[in-house]
C-alpha positions as CSV (number, residue, x, y, z in Angstrom):
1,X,13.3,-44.2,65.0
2,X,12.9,-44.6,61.5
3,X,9.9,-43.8,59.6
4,X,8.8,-46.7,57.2
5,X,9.9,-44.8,53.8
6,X,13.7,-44.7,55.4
7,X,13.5,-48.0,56.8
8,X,12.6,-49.2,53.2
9,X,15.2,-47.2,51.8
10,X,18.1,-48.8,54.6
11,X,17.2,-52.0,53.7
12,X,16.2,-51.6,50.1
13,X,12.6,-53.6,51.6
14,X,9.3,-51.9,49.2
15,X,7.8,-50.6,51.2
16,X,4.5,-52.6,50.5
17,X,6.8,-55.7,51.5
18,X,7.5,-54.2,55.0
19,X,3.6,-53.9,55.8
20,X,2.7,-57.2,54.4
21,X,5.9,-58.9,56.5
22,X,3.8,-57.1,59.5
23,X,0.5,-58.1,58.4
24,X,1.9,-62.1,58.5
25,X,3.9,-61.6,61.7
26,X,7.4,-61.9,60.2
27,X,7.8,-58.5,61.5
28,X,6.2,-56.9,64.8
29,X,3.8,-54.4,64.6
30,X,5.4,-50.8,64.7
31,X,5.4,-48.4,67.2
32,X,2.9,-45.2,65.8
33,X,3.8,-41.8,66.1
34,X,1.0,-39.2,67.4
35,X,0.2,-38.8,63.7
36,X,-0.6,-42.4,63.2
37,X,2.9,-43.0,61.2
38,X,4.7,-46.0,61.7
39,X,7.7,-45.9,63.3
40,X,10.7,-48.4,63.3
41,X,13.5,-49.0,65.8
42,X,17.2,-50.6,65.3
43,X,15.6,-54.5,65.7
44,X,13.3,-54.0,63.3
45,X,16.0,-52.7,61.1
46,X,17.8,-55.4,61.8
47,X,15.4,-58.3,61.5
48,X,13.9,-56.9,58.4
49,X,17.7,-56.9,57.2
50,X,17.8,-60.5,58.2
51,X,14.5,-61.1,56.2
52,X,16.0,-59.0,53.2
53,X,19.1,-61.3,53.4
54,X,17.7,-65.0,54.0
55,X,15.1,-63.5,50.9
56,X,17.8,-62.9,48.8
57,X,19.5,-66.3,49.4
58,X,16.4,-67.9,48.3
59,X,14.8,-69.4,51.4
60,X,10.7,-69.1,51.5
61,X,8.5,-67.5,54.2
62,X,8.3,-70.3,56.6
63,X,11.7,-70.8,56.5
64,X,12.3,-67.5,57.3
65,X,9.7,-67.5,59.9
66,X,11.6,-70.6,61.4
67,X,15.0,-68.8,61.7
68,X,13.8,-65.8,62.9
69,X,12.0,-68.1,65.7
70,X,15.5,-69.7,66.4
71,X,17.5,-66.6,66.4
72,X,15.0,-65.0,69.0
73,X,16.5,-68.1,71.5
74,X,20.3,-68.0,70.7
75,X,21.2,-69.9,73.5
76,X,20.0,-73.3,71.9
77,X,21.6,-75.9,69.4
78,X,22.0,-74.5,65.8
79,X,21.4,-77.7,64.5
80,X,17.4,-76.8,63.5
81,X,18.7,-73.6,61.5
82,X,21.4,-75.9,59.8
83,X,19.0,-78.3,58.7
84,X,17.1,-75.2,57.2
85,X,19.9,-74.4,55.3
86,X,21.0,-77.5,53.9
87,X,17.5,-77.9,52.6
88,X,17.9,-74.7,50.9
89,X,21.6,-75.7,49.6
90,X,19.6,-79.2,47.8
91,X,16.8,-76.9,46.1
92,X,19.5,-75.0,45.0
93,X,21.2,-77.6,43.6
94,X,18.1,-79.2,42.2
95,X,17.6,-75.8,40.6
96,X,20.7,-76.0,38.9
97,X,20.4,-79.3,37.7
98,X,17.5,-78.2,36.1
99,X,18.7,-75.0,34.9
100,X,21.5,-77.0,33.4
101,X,19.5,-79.0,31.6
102,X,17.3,-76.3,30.1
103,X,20.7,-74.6,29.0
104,X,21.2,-77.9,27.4
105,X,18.3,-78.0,25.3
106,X,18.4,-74.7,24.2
107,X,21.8,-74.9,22.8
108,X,20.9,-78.1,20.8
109,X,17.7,-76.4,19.4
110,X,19.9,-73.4,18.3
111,X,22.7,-75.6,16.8
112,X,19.9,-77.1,15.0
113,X,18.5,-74.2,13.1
114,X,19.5,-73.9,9.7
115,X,18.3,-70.1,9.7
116,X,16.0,-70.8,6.5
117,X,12.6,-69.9,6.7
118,X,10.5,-70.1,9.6
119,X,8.6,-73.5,7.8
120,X,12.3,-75.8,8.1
121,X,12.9,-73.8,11.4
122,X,14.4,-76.6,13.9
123,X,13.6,-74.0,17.3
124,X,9.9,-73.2,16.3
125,X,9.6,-77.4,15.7
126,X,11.3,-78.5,19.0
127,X,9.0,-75.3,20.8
128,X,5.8,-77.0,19.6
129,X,6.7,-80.3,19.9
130,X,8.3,-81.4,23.6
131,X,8.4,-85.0,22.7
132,X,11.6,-83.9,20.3
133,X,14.3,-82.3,23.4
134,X,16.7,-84.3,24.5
135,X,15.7,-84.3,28.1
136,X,12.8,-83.2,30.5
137,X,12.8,-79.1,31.8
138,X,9.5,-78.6,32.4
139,X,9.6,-78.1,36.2
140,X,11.9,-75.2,36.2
């Protein structure tokens, strides 16, 4: 059993994180030692692993809570958790796009500047004026 201190520290969870993934379910409650101290066994290790990884690839809570509810019945179709995936993989992309986009913009407003004085400056004009970039980044 692992205390919650060393189960932060094996999967590099805070340890704030690991009591608010109890507190909404995404993990089970611990076990409590005769001192009141939580106590953790290998499937919570391993689910919060799982929770540290899926986090780490970008997927949100209820997605998360979705997997985890498939993985807990592994004898059914995977086609549920693929669909979750692949609707990651497009915000991802979507992301990027934008990101793209952004990078864009910002090397055209650098190109741009002269480097006089801050009055002829081309990146403080474009930064208070969005009508003048090349394209739209606001939803980033």
């Amino acid at each position: 059993m692992l205390s919650i201190g060393k189960l932060s520290a094996r999967t590099r969870v805070k340890v704030p994180t690991i009591r608010y993934y109890e507190q909404i379910g995404l993990l089970p409650e611990a076990e409590r030692s005769q001192g009141n101290q939580r106590l953790y066994g290998t499937k919570a290790l391993e689910r919060l692993a799982f929770i540290r990884h899926a986090r780490d690839l970008g997927f949100g809570l209820e997605a998360i809570r979705d997997l985890l509810s498939l993985s807990d019945r592994p004898d059914q179709s995977c086609a549920e958790a693929d669909a979750i995936a692949r609707a990651q993989l497009a915000e991802v992309d979507s992301r990027l796009s934008r990101l793209l986009a952004l990078k864009s913009e910002l090397q055209r407003m650098v190109a741009q500047c002269a480097g006089g004085r801050i009055a002829d400056c081309r990146v403080i004009e474009v930064l208070g004026d969005h009508a003048q970039c090349a394209a739209d980044h606001t939803a980033i």
